[in-house]
C-alpha positions as CSV (number, residue, x, y, z in Angstrom):
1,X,13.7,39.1,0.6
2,X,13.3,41.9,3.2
3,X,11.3,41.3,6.2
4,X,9.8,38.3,7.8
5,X,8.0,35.8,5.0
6,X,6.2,32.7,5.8
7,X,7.0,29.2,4.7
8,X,4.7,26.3,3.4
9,X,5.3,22.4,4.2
10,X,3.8,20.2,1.9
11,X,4.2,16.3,1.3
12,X,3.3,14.2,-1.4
13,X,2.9,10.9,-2.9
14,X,3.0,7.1,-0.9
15,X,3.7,7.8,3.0
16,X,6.6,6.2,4.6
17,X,7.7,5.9,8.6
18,X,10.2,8.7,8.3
19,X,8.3,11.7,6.0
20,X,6.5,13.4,9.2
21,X,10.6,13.1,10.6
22,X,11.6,15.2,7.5
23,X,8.5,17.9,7.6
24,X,9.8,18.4,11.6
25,X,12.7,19.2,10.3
26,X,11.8,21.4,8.4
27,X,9.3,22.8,10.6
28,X,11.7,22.9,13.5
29,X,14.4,24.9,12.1
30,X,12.2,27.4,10.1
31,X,10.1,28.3,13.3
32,X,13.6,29.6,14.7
33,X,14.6,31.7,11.6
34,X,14.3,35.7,12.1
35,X,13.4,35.6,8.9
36,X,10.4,33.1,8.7
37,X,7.0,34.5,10.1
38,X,5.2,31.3,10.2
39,X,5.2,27.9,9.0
40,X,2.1,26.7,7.5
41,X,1.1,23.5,6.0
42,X,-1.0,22.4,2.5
43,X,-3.4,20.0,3.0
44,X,-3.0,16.9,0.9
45,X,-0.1,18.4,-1.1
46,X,-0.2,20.1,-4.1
47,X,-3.7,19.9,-4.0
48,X,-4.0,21.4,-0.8
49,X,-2.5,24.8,-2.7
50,X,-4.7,25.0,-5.6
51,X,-7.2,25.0,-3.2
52,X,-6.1,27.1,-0.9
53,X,-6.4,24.3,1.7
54,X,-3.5,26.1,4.2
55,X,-3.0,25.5,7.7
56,X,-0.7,27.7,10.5
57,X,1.8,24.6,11.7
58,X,3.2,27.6,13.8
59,X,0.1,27.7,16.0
60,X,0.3,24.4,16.9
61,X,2.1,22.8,20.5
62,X,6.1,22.2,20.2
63,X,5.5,18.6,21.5
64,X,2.8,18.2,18.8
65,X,5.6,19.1,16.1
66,X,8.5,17.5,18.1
67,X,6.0,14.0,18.2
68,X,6.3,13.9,14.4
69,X,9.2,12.4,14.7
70,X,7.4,9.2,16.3
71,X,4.4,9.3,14.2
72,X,4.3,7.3,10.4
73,X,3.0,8.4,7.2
74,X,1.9,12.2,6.5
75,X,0.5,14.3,9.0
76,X,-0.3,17.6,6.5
77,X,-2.2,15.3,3.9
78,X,-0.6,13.9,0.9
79,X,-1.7,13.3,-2.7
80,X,-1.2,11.5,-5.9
81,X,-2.0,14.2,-7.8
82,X,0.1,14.9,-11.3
83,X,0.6,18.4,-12.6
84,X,1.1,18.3,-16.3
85,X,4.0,20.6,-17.9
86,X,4.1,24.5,-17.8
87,X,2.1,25.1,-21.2
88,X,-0.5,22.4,-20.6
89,X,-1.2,23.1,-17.3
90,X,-0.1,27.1,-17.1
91,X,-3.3,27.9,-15.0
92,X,-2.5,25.9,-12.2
93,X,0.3,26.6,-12.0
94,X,-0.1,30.9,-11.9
95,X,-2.9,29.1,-9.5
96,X,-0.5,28.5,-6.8
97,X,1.6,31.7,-7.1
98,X,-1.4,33.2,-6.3
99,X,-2.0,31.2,-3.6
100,X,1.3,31.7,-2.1
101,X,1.0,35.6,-3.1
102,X,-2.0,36.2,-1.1
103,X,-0.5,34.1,1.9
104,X,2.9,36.0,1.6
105,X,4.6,32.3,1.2
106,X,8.0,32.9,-0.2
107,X,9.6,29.5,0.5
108,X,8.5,26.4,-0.4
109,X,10.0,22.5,0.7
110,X,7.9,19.7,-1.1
111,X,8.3,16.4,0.3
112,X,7.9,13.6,-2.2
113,X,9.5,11.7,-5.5
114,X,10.2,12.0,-8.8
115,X,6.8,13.8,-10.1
116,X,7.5,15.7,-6.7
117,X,10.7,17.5,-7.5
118,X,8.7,17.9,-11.0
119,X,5.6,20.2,-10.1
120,X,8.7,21.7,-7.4
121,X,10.7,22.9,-10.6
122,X,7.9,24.2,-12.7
123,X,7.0,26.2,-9.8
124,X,10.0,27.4,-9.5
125,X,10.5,28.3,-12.8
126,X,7.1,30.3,-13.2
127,X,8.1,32.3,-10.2
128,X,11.3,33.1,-11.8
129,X,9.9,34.1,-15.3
130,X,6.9,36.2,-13.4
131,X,9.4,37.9,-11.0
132,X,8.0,36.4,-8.4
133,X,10.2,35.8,-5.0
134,X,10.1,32.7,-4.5
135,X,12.8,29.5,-3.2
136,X,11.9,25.9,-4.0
137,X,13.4,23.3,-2.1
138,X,12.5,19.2,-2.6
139,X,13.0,16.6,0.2
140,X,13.6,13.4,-1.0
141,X,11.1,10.8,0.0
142,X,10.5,7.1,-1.3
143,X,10.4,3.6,0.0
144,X,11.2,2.8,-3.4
145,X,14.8,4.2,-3.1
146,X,14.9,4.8,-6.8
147,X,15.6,8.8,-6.7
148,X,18.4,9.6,-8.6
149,X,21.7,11.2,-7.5
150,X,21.1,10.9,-3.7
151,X,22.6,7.3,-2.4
152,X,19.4,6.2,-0.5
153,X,16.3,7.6,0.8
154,X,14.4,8.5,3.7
155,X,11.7,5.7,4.3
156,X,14.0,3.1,2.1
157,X,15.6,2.1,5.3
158,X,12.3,1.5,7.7
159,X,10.8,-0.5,5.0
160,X,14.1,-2.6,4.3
161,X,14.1,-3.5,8.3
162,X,10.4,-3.9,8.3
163,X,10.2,-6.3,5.2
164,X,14.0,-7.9,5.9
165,X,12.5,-8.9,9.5
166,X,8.6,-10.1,8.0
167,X,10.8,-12.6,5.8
168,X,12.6,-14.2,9.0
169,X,9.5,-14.8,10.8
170,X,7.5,-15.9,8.1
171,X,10.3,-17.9,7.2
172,X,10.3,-19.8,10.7
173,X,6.6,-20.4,10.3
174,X,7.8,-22.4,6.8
175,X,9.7,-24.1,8.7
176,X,7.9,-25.4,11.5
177,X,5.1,-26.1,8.7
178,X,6.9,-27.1,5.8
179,X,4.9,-31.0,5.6
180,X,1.6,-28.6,5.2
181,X,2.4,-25.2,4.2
182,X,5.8,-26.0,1.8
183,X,6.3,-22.7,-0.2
184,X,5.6,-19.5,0.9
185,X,5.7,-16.1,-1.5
186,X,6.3,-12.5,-0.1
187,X,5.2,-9.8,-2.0
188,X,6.7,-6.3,-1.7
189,X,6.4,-3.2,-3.1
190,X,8.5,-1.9,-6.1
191,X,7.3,-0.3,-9.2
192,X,10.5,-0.6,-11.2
193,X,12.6,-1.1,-9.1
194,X,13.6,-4.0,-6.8
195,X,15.5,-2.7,-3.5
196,X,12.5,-3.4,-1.0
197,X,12.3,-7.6,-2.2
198,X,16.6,-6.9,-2.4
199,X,16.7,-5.6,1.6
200,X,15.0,-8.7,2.4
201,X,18.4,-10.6,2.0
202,X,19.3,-8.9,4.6
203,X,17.2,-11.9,6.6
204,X,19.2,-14.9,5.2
205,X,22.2,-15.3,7.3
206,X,22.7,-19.0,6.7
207,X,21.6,-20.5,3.2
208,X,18.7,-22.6,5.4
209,X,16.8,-19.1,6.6
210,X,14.6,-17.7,4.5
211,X,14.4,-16.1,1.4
212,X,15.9,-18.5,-0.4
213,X,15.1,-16.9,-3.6
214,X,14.3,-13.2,-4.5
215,X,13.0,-11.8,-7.9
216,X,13.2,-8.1,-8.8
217,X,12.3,-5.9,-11.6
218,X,15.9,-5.6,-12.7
219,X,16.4,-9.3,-13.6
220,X,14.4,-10.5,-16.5
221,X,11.8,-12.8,-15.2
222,X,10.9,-16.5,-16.7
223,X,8.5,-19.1,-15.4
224,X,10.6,-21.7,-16.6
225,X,13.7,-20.2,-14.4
226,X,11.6,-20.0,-11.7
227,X,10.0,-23.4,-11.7
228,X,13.5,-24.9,-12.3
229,X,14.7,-22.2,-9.1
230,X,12.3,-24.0,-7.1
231,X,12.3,-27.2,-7.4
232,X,15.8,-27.2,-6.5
233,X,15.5,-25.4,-3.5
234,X,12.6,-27.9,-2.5
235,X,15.0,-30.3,-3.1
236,X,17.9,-28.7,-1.3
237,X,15.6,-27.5,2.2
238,X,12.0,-29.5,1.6
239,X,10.2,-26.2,1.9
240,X,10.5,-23.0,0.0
241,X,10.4,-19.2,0.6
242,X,10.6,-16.6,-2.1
243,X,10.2,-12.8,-2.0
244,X,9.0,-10.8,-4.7
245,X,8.3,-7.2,-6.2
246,X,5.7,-6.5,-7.0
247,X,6.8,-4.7,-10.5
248,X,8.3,-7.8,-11.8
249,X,9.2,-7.8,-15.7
250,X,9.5,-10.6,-18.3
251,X,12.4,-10.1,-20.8
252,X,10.1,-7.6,-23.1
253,X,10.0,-5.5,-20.3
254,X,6.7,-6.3,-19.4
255,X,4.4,-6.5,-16.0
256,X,4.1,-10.2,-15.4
257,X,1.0,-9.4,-13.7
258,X,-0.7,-6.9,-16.2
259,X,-2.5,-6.8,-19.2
260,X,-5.2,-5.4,-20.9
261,X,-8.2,-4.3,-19.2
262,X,-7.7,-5.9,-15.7
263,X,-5.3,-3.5,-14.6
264,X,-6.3,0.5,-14.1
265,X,-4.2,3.3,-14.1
266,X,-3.3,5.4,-10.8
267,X,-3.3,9.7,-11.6
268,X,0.1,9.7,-12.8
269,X,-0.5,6.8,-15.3
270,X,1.0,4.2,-13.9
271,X,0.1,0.6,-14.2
272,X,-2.1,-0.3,-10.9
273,X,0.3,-3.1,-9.8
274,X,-0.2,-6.3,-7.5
275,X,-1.0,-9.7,-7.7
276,X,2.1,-11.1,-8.8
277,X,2.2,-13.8,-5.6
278,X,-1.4,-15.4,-6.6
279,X,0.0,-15.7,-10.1
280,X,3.0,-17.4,-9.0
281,X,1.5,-19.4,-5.9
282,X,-1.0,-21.2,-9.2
283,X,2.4,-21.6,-11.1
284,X,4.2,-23.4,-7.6
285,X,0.9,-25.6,-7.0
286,X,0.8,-26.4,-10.1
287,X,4.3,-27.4,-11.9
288,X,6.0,-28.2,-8.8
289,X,3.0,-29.8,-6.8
290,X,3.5,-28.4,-3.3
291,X,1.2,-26.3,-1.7
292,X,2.0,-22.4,-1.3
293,X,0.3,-19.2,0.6
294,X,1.1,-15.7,0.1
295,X,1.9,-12.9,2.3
296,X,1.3,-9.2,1.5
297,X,2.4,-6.7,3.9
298,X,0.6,-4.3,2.4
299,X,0.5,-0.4,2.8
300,X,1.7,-1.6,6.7
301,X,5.3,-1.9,5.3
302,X,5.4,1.5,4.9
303,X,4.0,2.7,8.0
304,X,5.4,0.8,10.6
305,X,6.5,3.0,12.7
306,X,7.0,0.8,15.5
307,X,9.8,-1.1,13.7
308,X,11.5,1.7,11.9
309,X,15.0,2.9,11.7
310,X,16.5,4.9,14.4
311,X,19.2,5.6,10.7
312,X,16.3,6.5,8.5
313,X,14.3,8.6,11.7
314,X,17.7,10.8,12.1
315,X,18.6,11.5,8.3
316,X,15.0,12.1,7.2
317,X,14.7,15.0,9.9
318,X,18.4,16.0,8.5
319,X,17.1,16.4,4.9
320,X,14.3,18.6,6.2
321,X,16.6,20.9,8.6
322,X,19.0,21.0,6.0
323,X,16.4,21.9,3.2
324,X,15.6,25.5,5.7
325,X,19.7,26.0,6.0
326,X,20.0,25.9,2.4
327,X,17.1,27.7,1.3
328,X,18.3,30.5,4.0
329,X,21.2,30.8,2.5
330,X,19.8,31.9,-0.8
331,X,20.2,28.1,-2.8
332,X,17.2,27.6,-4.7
333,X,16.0,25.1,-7.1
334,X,17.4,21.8,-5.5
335,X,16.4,18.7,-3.6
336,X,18.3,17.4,-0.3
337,X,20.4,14.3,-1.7
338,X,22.2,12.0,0.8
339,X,25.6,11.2,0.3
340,X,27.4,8.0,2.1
341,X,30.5,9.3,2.9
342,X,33.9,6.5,2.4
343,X,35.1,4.7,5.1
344,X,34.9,1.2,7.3
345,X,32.2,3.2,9.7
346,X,28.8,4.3,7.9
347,X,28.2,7.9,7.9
348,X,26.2,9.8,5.6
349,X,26.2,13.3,4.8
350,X,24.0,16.0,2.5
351,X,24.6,17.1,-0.8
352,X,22.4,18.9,-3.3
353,X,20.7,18.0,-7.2
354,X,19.1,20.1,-9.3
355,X,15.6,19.4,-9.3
356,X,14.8,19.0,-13.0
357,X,17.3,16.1,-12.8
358,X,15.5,14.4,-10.6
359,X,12.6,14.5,-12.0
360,X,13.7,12.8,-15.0
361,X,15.7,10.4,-13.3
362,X,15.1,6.8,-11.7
363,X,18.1,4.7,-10.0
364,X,17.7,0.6,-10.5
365,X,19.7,-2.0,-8.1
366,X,22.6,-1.8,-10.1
367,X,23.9,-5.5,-11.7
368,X,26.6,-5.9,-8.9
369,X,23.8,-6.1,-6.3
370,X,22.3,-9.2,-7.8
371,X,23.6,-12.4,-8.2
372,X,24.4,-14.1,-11.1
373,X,21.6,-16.7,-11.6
374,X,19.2,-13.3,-11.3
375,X,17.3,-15.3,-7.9
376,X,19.3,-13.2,-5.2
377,X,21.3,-10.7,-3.8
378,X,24.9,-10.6,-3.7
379,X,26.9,-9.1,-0.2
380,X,27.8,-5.9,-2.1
381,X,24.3,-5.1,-1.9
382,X,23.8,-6.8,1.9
383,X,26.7,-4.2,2.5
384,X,24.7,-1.1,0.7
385,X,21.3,-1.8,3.1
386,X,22.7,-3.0,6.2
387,X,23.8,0.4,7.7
388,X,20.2,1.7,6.8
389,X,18.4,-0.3,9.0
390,X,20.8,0.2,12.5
391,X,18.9,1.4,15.5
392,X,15.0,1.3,16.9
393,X,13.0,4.3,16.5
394,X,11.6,5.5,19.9
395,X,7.7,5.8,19.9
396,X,5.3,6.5,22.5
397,X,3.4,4.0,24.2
398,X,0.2,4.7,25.6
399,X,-2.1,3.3,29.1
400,X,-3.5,0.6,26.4
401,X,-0.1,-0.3,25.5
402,X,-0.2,0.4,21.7
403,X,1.6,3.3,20.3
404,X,0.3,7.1,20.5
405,X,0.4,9.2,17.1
406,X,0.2,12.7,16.9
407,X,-2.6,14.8,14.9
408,X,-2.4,18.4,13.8
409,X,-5.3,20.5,15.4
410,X,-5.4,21.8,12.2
411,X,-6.0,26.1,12.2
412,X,-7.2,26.9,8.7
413,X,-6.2,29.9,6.9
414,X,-9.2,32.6,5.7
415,X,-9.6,31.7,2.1
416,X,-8.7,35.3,0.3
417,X,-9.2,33.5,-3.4
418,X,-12.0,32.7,-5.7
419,X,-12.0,28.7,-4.9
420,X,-10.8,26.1,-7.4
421,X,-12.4,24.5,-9.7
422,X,-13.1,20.8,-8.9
């Protein structure tokens, strides 16, 4: 490309503590190219494209950008918004070559997942069969940690300390309760996959601390099991904690939780998940005959940025520098993977994946990270998380004593298209 170009940001899908850490680094090192002209951000995503919904990121204050890095889920705007493929959805996507045409945006980094990377390649691929000059770069981001070919992701490790440290205090409370309040249930997030309710073995450093049991997508899931599981804990401890995903599957494969009707669909067609704890707190009251709450952290144990990882903080922000480095370089096409390097010390590294790969990929908590009876974790996978969750994340703390986010001031772009249809 020959003279300066300008760069877009976007981010996409569920927030996490750490994806405004990998936008700064992206934003960071492509405001000190020669040749970026300016950084600008999309709104809510993809979304924020098609509608021409830009803003100039350069124009704002350094220690607004630098105080990303401090500040939890995604300052541009994100969306769950699913692009179909290149022949059913051709129109939008010559809509946001357009865009970036009449915006002279010639790189693009994409912060998100799976369906992320996806709309990322398309892109891509348009530009290359319209001749149009354009380099595609994804940044991995998911507290699900189920990307493929990267070894963890950014926003897997603040949610493993955040959840892994909600199960030790609850699990005290159990404790100091158990004559009233016996059993208690944690539910986590996890679609299909279980390495949020796995990090919270992380918690258990004697067999009396809580969890003493943890269910994941990846073992096959049966009430009978289950109600055997805890009775004999109850019998072992008197009280009872259990964790558990919230994507739990039967041995058809099924959503415990789901069926017909109840449960909507989010815009990418998945199942609307939740509601697994109730289900299993009437199963507890009722076959075992003590008396259970449920906890549900919520959409907090992503965002809580005043627990995260000092790790996760430090390798998001290198996926997003290293993103700019590569695309400078002339590498197209790829997403940022993470590679945990051999070795007694933990230390991580940056590789690279081809984007359509990806997309059609989805890494599971492999059979050597949980334990036999399908109820636990095993060390391997204690050993996997631990290293992720090292280190407090500095934030700011205000006159009122609670933490002080950032907020973009948010210069729009002049519109220069027709605008899109709704």
């Amino acid at each position: 490309m020959s003279g300066k170009v300008n760069a877009i940001v976007a981010q996409s899908g569920g927030p996490t503590a750490v994806i405004n850490s990998s936008a700064c680094g992206v934003i960071q090192t492509a405001m000190k190219s020669a040749r970026i002209n300016r950084v600008l951000g999309a709104t809510n995503g993809i979304l924020g494209v098609l509608k021409e919904d830009l803003f100039d990121i350069s124009a704002e204050k350094p220690e607004t950008i630098e105080a990303l890095k401090r500040t939890p889920a995604a300052a541009t705007g994100s969306c769950r918004y699913k692009l179909k493929s290149l022949d059913e959805s051709r129109a939008d996507y010559e809509r946001i070559l357009a865009v970036f045409k009449a915006h002279d945006i010639h790189y693009f980094f994409y912060c998100g997942g799976n369906d992320s990377m996806d709309t990322a390649d398309k892109v891509n691929k348009l530009a290359a069969e319209t001749g149009y000059e354009l380099v595609c770069m994804g940044i991995p981001k998911t507290i699900d940690n189920d990307l493929a070919f990267t070894d963890h992701c950014p926003g897997y490790g603040s949610v493993a300390k955040y959840v892994a440290t909600c199960a030790m205090s609850a699990g005290k409370d159990t404790e100091a309760l158990y004559t009233t309040d016996t059993c208690t249930i944690l539910e986590v997030m996890g679609r299909n996959a279980g390495w949020i309710a796995a990090a919270t073995g992380l918690a258990r450093r004697v067999p009396e601390d809580a969890p003493h049991l943890i269910y994941m997508p990846e073992a096959a899931f049966s009430f009978e099991k289950f109600i055997a599981d805890v009775k004999e804990v109850y019998k072992t401890f008197g009280r009872v904690f259990i964790v558990v995903g919230e994507g739990l599957k039967d041995a058809e494969g099924k959503y415990v939780t789901a069926d017909s009707g109840a449960f909507s669909k989010d815009s990418f067609g998945h199942v609307q998940l939740g509601g697994v704890a109730e289900m299993l707190k009437a199963v507890v009251e009722k076959e075992v005959g003590i008396k259970a709450r449920v906890n549900k952290p919520g959409t907090n144990q992503r965002s809580a940025m005043h627990f995260a990882s000092l790790t996760d903080v430090k390798e998001a922000y290198l996926c997003g520098k290293t993103a700019v480095q590569q695309a400078l370089k002339g590498i197209n096409g790829k997403m940022v993977t993470l590679l945990r390097e051999k070795g007694k010390e933990y230390s991580c590294t940056t590789g690279l994946a081809e984007l359509s790969d990806v997309a059609n990929g989805e890494k599971k908590v492999p059979a050597e990270y949980i334990n036999a009876t399908g109820n636990g974790v095993t060390r391997a996978m204690l050993n996997y998380v631990r290293p992720l969750v090292q280190g407090q994340a500095p934030i700011t703390i205000g006159d009122d004593g609670l933490p002080v986010f950032m907020r973009f001031k948010r210069k729009p772009l002049k519109k220069k298209l027709p605008g899109y249809p709704e």
